[in-house]
C-alpha positions as CSV (number, residue, x, y, z in Angstrom):
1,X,145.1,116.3,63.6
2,X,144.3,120.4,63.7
3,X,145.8,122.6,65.9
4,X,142.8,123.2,68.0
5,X,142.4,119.4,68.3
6,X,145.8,119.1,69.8
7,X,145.7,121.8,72.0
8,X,142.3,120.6,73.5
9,X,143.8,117.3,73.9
10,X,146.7,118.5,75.9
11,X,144.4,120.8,78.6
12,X,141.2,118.8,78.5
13,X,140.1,118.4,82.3
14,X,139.8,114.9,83.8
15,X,136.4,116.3,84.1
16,X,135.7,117.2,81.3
17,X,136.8,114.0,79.5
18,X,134.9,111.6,82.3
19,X,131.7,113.8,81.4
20,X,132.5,113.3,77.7
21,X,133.1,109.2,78.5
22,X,129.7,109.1,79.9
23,X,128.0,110.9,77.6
24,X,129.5,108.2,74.6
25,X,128.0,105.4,77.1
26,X,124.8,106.8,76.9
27,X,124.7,107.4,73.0
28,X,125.5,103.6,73.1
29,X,122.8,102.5,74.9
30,X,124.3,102.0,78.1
31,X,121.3,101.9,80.9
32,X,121.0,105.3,83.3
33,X,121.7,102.7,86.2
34,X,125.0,101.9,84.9
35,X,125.7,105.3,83.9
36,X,125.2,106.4,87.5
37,X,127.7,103.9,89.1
38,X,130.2,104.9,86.9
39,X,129.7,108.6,87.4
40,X,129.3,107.7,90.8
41,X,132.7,105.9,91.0
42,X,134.6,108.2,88.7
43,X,133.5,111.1,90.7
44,X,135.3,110.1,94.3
45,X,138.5,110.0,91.5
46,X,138.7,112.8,90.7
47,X,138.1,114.2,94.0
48,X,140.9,112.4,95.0
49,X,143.0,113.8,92.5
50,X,141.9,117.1,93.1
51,X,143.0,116.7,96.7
52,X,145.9,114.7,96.0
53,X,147.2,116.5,92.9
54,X,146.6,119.6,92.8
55,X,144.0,121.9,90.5
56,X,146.2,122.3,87.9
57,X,146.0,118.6,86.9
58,X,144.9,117.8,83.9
59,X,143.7,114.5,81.9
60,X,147.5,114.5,80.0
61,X,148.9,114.0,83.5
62,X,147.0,110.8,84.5
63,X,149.6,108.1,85.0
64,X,148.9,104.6,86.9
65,X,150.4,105.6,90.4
66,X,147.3,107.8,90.3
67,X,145.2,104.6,90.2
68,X,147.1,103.0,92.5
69,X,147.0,105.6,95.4
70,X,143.3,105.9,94.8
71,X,143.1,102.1,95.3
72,X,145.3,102.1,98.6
73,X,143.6,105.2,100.1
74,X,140.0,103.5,99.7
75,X,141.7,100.3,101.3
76,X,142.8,102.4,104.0
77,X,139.9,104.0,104.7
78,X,138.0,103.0,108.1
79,X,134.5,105.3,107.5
80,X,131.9,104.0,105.2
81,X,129.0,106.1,103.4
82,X,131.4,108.6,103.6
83,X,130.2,110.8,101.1
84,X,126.9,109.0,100.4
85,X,123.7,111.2,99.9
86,X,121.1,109.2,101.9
87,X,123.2,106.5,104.7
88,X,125.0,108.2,107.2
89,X,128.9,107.6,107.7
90,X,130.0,104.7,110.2
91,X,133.3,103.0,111.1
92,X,134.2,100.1,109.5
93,X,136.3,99.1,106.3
94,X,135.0,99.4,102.5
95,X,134.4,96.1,101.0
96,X,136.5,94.8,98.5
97,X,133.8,94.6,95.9
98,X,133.2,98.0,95.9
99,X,137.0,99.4,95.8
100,X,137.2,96.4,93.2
101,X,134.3,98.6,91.2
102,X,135.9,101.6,91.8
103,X,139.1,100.6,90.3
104,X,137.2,98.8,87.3
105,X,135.6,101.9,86.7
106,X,138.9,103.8,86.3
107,X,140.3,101.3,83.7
108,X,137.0,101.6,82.1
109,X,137.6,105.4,81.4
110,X,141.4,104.9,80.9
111,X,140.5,102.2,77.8
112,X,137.8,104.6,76.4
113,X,140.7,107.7,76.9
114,X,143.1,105.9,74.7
115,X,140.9,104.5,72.1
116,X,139.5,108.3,71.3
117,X,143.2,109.8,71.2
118,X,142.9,111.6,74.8
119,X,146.0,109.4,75.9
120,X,148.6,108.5,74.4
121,X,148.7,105.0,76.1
122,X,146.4,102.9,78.1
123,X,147.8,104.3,81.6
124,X,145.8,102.2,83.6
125,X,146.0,98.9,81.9
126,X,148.7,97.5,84.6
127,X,146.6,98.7,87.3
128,X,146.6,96.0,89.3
129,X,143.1,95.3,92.0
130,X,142.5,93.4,95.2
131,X,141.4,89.7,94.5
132,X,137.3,89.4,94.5
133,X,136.7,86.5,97.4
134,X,135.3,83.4,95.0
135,X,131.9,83.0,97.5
136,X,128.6,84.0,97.0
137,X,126.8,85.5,100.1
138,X,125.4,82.7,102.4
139,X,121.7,83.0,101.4
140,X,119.0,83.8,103.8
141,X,117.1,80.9,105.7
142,X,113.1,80.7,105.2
143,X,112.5,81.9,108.8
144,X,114.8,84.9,108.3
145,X,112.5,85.2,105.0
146,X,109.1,85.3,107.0
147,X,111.0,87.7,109.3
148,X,111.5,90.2,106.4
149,X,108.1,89.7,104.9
150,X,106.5,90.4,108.6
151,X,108.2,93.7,108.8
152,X,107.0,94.8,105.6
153,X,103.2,93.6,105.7
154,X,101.3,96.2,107.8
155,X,98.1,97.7,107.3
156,X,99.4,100.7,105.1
157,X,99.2,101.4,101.9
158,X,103.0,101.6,101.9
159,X,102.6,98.4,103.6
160,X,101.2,96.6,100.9
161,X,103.3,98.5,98.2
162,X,106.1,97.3,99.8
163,X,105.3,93.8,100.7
164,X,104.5,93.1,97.1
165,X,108.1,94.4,96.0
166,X,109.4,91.6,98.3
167,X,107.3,88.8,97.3
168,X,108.9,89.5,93.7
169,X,112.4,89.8,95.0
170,X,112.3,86.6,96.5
171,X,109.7,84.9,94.4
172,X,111.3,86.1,90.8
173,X,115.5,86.8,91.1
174,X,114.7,90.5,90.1
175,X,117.4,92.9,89.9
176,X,116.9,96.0,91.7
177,X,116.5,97.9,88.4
178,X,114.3,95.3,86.9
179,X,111.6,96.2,89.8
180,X,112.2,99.5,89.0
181,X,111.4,99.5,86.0
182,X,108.1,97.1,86.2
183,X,105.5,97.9,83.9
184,X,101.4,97.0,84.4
185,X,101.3,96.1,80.7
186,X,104.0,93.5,81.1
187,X,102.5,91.2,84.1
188,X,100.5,88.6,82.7
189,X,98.4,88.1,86.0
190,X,96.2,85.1,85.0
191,X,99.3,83.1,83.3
192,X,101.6,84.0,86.5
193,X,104.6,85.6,84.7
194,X,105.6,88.8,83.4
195,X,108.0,90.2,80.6
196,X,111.5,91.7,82.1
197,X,113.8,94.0,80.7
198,X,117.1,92.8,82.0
199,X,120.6,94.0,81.5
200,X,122.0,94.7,77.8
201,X,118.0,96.1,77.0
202,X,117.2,91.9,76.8
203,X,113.6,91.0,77.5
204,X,113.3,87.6,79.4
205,X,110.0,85.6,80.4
206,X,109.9,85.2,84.2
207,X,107.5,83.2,86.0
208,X,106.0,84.7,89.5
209,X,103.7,81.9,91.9
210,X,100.1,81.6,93.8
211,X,101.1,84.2,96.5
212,X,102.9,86.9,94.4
213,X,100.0,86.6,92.4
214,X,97.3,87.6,95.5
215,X,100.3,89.8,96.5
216,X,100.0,92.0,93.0
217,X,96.3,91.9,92.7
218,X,96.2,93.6,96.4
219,X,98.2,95.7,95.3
220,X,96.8,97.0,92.5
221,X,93.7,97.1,93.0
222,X,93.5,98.9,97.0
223,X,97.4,100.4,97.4
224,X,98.8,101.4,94.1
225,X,98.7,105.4,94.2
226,X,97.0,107.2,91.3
227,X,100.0,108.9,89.1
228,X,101.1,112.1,89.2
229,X,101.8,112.5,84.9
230,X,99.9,110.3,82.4
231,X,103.2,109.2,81.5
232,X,104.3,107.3,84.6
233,X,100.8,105.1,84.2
234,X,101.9,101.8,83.1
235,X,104.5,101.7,86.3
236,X,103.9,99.3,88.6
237,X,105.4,100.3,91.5
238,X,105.0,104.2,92.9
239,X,105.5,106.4,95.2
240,X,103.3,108.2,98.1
241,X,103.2,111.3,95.1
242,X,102.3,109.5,92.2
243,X,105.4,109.3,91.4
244,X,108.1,106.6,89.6
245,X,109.9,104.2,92.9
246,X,113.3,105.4,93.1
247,X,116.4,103.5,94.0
248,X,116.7,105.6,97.3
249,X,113.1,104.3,98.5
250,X,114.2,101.4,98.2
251,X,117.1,101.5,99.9
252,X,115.8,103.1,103.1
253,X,113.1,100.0,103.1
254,X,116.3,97.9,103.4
255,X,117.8,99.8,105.6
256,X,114.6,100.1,107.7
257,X,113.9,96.1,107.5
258,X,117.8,95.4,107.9
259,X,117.4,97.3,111.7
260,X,113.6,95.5,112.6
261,X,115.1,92.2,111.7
262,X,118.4,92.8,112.9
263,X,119.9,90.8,109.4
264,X,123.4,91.9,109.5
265,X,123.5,92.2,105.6
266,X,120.5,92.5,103.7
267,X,120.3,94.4,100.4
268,X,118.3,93.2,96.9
269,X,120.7,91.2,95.4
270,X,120.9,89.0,98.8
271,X,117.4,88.1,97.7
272,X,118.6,87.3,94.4
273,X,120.8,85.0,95.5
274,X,117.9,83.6,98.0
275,X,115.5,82.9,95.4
276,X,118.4,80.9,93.6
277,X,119.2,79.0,96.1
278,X,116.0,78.1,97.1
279,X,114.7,77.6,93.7
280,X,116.9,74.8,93.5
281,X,116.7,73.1,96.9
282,X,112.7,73.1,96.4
283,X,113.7,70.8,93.3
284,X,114.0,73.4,90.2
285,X,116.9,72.8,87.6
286,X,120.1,75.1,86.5
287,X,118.7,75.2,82.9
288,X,115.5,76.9,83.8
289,X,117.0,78.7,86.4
290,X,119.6,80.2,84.0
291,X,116.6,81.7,81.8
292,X,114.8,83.2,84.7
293,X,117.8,85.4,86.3
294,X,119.2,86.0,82.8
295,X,122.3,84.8,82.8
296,X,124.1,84.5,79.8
297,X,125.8,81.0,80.5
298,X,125.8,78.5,83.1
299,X,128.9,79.7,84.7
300,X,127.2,82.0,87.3
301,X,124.1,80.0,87.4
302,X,126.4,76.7,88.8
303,X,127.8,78.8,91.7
304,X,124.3,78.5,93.2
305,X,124.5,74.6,93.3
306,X,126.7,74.6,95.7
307,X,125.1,77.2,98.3
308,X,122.1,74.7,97.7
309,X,124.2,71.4,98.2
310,X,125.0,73.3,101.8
311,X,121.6,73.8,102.6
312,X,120.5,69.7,102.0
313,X,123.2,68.4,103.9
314,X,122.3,71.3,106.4
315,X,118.6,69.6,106.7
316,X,120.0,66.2,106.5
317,X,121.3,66.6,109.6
318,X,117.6,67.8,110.9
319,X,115.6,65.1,109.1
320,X,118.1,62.0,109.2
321,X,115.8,58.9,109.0
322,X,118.4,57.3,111.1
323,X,118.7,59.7,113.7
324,X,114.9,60.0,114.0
325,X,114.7,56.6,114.4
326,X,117.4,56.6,117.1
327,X,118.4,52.7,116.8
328,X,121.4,51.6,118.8
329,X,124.0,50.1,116.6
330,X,126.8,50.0,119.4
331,X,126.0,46.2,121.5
332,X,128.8,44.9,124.2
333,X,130.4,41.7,123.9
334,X,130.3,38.9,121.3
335,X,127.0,38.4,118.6
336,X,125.2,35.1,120.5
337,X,125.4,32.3,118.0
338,X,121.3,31.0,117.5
339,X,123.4,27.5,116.8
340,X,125.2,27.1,119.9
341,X,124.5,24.4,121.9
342,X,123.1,22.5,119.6
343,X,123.8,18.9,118.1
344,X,127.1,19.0,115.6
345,X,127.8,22.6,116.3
346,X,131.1,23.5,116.3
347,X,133.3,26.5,117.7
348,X,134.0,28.7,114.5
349,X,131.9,27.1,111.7
């Protein structure tokens, strides 16, 4: 190794080298989206380190008590959105899937540190994170379902946009980036499904029903807005400028339904796991359900079977033939013998 190589080594700025990481992602074909939650993630590190250690720290100095006190001070932590561009800052703890991510994310870098010669060791391999809670979230019900949709279909342009993004979340199991990215030349409106570009660059058939359908060809043809560059014409879904839909939009419109509906949690993988669920209650199997999310096995497709087990015993309970009927299977006293009484009857035959 030259001179110069060793000597950047030895000053290179945890900055620096986290700017370097992601620019490696990106030559690999990592997707922006990813890219931007690791950046996002890596970011409230080193700003913690910055405050924590000092200016003069530098990536040679990274140890694993670093990731550690970065993990406990996010645990401790009792404001979200503290830093967050768009949702303002309230009380309450961080979840434990997001400082799971965060601490992912700093292994991630660690591992790519080590491999390109910027550490000597994989520092952060023994970091050790919280346990993920093995439960899906409890899926929404279909009258918290119409609830959502009612909020979102008014006479608007905006309206219309906006109800047709929730049809397909809860019609289709689409990823928030998988909307995003919709393009006009992939939806196959007279067959009812539509080509998707899922995670890993994989393209997957996906199926869409009856109303989605009417839901897209409204939109389309009265509230899709001209766009702004010839470019951005093949995508579905744009702005009031002409403009691509942006993850912020979209989260505001959650936000903004989450307050009219007053659902305590509500973001777009909730409807994800909603379609799932419901998918398979209304008779739909895991195979085919597999293929439509895009899972890669059956491992994260089973989990669903269960939520949807819940919800049949749930209506079970409703729509008991037996409790409908309300017979009384609780008699006093003795069964009367038909026999008794009568010629060569005896007590106990």
């Amino acid at each position: 190794m030259s001179t110069t190589r060793t000597r950047d080594l030895m000053t290179i700025t945890l900055e620096k080298a986290i700017e370097q990481y992601l620019i490696t992602l990106g030559t690999e074909g990592k997707s922006p989206r990813y890219l931007g939650w690791l950046r996002e993630r890596l970011g409230y590190f080193t700003k913690f380190i910055r405050k924590t250690r000092g200016e003069t720290y530098s990536l040679r100095d990274l140890n694993v008590d670093d990731g550690r006190d970065f993990v406990r001070d996010l645990m401790e932590r009792d404001v979200k959105y503290r830093d967050h561009p768009l949702i303002k800052p309230r009380s309450g703890k961080l979840s434990i899937q997001y400082i799971h991510g965060c601490g992912r994310a700093v292994r991630s870098f660690s591992t790519w540190a080590s491999e390109e010669g910027y550490l000597d060791d994989n520092v952060m391999q023994r970091l050790k994170l919280p346990k993920l809670p093995k439960i899906l979230p409890e899926p929404l019900s279909e009258g918290e379902i119409r609830r959502v949709l009612d909020v979102c279909l008014y006479h608007t342009l905006e309206g219309q946009r906006n109800f047709t993004m929730m049809m397909l979340f809860f019609d289709c199991g689409l990823r928030l980036s998988e909307l995003i990215n919709l393009r006009i030349s992939k939806i196959d409106i007279p067959m009812g499904e539509m080509i998707i570009l899922g995670k890993g660059n994989k393209e997957r058939r996906v199926p869409f029903g009856t109303q989605t359908k009417k839901a897209l060809i409204g939109y389309l043809a009265k509230a899709r807005r001209e766009p702004d560059n010839a470019q951005d014409a093949d995508q579905l879904f744009l702005n009031c400028d002409g403009r691509p839909i942006t993850p912020a939009v979209i989260a505001k419109l959650f936000e903004r339904v989450k307050r009219a509906t007053e659902l305590h949690d509500f973001h777009p993988h909730l409807c994800r796991h909603t379609f799932a669920v419901r998918y398979l209650i209304n008779g739909g199997d895991v195979f085919s359900l597999q293929k439509i999310l895009g899972h890669s096995s059956l491992e994260m497709t089973r989990k669903y079977v269960n939520l949807a087990s819940e919800d049949v015993k749930d209506k079970h309970r409703l729509y008991s033939p037996m409790d409908k009927l309300n017979f009384q299977t609780v008699r006093r006293g003795r069964p009367k013998n038909q026999n008794a009484g009568k010629p060569g009857y005896q007590v106990g035959a």
